[in-house]
Z-matrix of the N, CA and C atoms (Angstrom, degrees):
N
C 1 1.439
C 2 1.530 1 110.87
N 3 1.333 2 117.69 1 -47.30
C 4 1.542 3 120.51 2 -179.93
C 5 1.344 4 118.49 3 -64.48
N 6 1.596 5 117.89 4 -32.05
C 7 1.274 6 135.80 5 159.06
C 8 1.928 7 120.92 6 -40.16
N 9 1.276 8 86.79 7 -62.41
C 10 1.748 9 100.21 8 161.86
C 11 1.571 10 125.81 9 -65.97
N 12 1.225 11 131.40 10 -20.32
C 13 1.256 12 138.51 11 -156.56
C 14 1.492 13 80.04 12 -110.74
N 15 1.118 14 139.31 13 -43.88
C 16 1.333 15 121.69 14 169.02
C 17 1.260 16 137.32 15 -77.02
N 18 1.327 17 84.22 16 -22.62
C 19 2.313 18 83.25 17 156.93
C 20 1.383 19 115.58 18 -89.37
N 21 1.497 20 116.81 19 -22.75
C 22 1.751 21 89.45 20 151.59
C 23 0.711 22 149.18 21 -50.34
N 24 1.626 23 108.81 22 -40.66
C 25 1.443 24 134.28 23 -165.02
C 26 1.591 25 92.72 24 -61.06
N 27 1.415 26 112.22 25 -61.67
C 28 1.616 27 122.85 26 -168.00
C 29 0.732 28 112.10 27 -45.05
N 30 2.024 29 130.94 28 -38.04
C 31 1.411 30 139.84 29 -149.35
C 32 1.743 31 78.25 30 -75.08
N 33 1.018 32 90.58 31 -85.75
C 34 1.605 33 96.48 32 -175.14
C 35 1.668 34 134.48 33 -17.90
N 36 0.790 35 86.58 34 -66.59
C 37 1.817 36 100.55 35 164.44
C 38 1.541 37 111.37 36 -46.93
N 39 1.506 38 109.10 37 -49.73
C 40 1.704 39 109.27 38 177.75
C 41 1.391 40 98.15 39 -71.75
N 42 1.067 41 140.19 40 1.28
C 43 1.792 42 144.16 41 179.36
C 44 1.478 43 94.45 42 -75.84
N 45 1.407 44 96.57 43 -72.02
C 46 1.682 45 112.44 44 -167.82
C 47 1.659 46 118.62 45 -55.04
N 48 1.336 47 102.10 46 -44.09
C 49 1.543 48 95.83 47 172.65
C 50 1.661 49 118.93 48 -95.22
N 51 1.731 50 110.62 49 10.54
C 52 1.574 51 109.83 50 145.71
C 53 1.413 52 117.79 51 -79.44
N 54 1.353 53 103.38 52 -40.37
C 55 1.334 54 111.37 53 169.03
C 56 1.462 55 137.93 54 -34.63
N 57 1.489 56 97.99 55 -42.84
C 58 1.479 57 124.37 56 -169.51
C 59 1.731 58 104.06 57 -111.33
N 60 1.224 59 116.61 58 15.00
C 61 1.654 60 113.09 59 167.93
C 62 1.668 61 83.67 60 -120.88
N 63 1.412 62 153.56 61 -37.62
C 64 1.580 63 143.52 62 170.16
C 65 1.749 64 91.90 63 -40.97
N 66 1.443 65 106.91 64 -58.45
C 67 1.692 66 104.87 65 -168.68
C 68 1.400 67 116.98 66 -48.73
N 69 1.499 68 120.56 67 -35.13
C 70 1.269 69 144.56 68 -140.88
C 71 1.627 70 100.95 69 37.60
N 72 0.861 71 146.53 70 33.82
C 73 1.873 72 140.15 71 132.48
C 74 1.359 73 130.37 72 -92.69
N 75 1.278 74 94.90 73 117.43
C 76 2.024 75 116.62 74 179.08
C 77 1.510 76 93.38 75 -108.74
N 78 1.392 77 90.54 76 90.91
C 79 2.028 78 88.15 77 155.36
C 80 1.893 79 75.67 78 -146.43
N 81 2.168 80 78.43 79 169.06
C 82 1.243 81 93.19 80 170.89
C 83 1.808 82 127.97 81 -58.86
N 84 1.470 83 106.87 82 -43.87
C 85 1.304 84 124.15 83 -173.32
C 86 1.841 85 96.10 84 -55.69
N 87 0.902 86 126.78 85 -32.40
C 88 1.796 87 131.25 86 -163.32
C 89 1.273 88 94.41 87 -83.38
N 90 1.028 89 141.45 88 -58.55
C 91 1.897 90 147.13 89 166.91
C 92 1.585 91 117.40 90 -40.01
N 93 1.396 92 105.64 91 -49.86
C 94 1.582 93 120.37 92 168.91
C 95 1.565 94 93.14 93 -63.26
N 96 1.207 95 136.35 94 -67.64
C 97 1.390 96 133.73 95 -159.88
C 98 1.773 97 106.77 96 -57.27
N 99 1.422 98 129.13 97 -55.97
C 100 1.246 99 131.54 98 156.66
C 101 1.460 100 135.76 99 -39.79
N 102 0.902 101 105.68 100 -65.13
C 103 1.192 102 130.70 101 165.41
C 104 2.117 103 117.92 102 -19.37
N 105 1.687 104 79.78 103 -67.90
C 106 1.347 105 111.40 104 168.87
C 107 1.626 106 105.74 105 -55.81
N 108 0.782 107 121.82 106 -58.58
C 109 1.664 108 144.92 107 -175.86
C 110 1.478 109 96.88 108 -49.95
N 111 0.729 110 135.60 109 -64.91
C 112 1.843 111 158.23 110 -150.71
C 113 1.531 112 93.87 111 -95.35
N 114 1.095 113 138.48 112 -50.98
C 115 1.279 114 134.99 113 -158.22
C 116 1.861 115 110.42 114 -83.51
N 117 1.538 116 91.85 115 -31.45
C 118 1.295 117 112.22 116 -166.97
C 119 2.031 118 101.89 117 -79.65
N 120 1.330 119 114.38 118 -22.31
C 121 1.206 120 129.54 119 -143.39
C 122 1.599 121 88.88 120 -98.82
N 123 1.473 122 109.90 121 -65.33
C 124 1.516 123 129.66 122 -179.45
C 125 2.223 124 96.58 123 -50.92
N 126 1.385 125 97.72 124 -31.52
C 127 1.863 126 84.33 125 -175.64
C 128 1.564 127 103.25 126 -67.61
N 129 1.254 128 88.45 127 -60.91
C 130 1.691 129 94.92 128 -179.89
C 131 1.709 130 123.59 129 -37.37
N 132 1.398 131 117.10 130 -45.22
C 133 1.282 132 121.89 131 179.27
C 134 2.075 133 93.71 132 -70.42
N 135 0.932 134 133.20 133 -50.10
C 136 1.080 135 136.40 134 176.99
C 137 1.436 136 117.53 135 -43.72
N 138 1.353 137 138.05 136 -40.75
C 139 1.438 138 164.10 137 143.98
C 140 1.233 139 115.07 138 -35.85
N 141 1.885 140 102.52 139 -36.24
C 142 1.701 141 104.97 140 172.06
C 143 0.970 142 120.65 141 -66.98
N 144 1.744 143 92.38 142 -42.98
C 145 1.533 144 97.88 143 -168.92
C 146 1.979 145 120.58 144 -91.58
N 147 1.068 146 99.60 145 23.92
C 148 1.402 147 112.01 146 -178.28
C 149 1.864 148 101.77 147 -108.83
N 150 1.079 149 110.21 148 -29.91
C 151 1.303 150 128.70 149 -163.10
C 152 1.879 151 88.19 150 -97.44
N 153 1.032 152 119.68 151 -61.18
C 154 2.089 153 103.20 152 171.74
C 155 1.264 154 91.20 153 -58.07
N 156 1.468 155 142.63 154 -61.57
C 157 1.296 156 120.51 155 -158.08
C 158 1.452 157 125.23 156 -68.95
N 159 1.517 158 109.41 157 -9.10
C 160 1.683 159 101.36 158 -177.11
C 161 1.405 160 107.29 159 -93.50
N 162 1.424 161 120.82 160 11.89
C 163 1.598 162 121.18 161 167.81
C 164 1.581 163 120.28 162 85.30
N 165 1.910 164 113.67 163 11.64
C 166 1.137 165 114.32 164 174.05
C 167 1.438 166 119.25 165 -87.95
N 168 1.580 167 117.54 166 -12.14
C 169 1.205 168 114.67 167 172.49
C 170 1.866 169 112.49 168 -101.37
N 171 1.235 170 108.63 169 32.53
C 172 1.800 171 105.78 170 -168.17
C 173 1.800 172 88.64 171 -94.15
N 174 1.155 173 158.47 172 -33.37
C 175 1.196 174 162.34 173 170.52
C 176 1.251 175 107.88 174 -58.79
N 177 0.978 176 119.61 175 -54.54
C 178 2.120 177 116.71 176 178.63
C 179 1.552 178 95.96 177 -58.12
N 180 1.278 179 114.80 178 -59.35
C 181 1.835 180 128.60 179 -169.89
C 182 1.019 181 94.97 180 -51.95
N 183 1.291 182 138.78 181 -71.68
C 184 1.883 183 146.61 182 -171.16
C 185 1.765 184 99.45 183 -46.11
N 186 1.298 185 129.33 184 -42.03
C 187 1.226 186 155.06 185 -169.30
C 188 1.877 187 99.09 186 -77.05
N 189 1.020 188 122.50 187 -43.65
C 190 1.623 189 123.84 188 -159.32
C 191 1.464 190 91.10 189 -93.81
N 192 1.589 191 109.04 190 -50.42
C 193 1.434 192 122.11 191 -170.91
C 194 2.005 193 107.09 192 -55.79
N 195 1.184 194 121.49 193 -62.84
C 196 1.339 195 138.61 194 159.07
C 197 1.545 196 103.09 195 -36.62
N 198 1.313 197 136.66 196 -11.70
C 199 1.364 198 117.90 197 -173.78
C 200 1.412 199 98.44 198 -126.99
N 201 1.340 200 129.22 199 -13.85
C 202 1.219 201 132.61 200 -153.92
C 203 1.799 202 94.60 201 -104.58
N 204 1.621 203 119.18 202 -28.60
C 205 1.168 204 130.59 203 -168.87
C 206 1.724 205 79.95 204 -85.69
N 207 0.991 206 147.12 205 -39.17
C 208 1.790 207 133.50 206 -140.26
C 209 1.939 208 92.44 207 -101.69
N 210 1.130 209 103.50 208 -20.63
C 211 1.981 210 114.43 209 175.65
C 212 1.832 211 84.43 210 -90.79
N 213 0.831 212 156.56 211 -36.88
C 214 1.445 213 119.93 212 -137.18
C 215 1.699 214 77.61 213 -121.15
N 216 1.213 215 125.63 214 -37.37
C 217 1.457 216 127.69 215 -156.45
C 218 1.328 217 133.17 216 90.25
N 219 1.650 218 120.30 217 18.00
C 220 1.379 219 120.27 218 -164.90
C 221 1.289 220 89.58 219 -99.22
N 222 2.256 221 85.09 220 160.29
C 223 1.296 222 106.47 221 173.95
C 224 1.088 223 124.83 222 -71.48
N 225 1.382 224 135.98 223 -156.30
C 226 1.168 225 140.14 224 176.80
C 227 1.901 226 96.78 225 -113.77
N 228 1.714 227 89.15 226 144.55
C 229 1.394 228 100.62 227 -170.01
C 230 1.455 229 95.35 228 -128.92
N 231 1.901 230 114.79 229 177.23
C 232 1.336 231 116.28 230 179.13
C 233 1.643 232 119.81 231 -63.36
N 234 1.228 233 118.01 232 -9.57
C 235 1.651 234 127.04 233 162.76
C 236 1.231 235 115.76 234 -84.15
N 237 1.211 236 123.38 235 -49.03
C 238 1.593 237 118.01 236 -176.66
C 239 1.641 238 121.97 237 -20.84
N 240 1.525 239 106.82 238 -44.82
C 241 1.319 240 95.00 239 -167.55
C 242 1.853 241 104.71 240 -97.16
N 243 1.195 242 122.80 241 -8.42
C 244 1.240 243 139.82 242 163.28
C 245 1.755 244 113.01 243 -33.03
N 246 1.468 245 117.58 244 115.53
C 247 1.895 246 103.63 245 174.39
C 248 1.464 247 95.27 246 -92.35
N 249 1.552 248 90.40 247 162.31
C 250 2.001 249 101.30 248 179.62
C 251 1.098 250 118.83 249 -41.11
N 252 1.836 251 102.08 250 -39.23
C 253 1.944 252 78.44 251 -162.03
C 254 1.571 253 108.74 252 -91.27
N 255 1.256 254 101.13 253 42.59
C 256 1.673 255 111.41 254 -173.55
C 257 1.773 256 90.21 255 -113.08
N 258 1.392 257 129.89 256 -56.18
C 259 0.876 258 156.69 257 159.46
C 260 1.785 259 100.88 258 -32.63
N 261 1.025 260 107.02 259 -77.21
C 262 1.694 261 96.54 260 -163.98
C 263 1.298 262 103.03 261 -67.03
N 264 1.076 263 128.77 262 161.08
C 265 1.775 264 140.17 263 174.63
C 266 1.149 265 132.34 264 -162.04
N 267 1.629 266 97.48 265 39.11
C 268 1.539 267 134.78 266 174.79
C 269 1.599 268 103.74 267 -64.72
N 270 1.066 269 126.53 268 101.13
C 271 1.819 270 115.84 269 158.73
C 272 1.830 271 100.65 270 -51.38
N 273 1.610 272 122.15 271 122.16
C 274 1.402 273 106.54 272 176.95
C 275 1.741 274 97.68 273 -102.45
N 276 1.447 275 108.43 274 -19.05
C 277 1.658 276 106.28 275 -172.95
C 278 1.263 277 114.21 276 -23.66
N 279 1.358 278 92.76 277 -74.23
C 280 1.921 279 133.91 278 165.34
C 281 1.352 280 103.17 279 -6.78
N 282 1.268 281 117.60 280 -65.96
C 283 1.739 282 139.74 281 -151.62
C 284 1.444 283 87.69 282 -83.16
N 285 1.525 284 128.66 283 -88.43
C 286 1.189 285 135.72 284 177.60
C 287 1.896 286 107.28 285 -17.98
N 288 1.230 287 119.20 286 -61.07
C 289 1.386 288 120.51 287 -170.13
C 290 1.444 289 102.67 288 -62.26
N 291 1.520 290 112.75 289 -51.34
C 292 1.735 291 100.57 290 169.04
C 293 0.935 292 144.18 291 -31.78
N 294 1.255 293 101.65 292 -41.61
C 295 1.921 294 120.93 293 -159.57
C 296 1.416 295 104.58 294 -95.79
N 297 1.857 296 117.10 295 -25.21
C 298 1.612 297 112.08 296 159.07
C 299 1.654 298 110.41 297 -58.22
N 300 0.972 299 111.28 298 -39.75
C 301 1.572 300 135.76 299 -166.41
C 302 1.412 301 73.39 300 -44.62
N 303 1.590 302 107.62 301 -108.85
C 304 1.502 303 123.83 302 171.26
C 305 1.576 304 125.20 303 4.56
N 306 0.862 305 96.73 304 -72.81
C 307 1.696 306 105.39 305 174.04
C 308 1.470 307 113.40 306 -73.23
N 309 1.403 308 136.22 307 -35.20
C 310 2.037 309 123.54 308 165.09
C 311 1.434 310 77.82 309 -59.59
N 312 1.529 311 143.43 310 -79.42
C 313 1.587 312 123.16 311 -161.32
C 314 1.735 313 120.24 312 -33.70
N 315 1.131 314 107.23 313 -54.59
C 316 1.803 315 110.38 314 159.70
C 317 1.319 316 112.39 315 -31.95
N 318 1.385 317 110.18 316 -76.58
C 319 1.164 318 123.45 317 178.33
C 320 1.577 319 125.03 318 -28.44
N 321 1.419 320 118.01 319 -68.40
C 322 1.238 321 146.05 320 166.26
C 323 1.724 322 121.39 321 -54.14
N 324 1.319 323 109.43 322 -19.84
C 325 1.260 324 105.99 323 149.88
C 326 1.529 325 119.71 324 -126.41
N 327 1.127 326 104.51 325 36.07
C 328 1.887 327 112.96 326 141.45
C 329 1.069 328 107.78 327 -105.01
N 330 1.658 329 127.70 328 -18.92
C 331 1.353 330 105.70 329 174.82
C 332 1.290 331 116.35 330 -86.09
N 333 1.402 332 128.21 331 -1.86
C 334 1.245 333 139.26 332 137.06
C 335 1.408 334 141.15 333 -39.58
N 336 1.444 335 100.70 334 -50.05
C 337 1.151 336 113.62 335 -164.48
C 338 2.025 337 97.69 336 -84.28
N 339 1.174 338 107.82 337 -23.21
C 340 1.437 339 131.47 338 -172.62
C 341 1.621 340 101.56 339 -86.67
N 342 1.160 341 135.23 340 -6.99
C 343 1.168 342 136.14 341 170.56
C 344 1.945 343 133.06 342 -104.55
């Protein structure tokens, strides 16, 4: 797990300072602004995927899937009867813990930049 939570972290970070050489601006305030951006972005997708995986969206999906097969005409395949959060197999912990990561770093250099 710590293994993974640290290559997020990295992914991310190499985001922000690709991010910020496209800009060509290295100040502190531009890192805080990204940072935030990126950290905040990666939680949210993380939230998605905690939310398909805890099985509250498998009834709408079973529901879309059932209507989408009766418009198009397909058969039934070895997924069909499968719910999402069977289907997704995203670790979101991982992601979620990153993106705090990310953002106390935001954090921590506005309180920098604020000092």
């Amino acid at each position: 797990m710590f293994k993974r939570l640290l290559i997020y972290c990295m992914i991310q970070e190499i985001f922000i300072v690709l991010m910020m050489l496209l800009q060509q601006a290295f100040s502190l305030f531009q890192y805080i602004n990204l940072s935030f951006y990126v950290g905040f972005f990666t939680f949210i997708i993380g939230l998605l995927f905690y939310i398909m995986r805890s099985g509250f969206l498998d009834r709408v999906h079973d529901g879309f899937r059932k209507v989408s097969r009766k418009f198009k005409g397909e058969e039934d395949n070895e997924f069909s009867d499968m719910p999402l959060s069977e289907l997704v197999g995203i670790p979101y912990l991982d992601i979620i813990f990153s993106s705090l990561i990310i953002l106390a770093s935001s954090l921590v250099a506005l309180l920098i930049y604020y000092m």
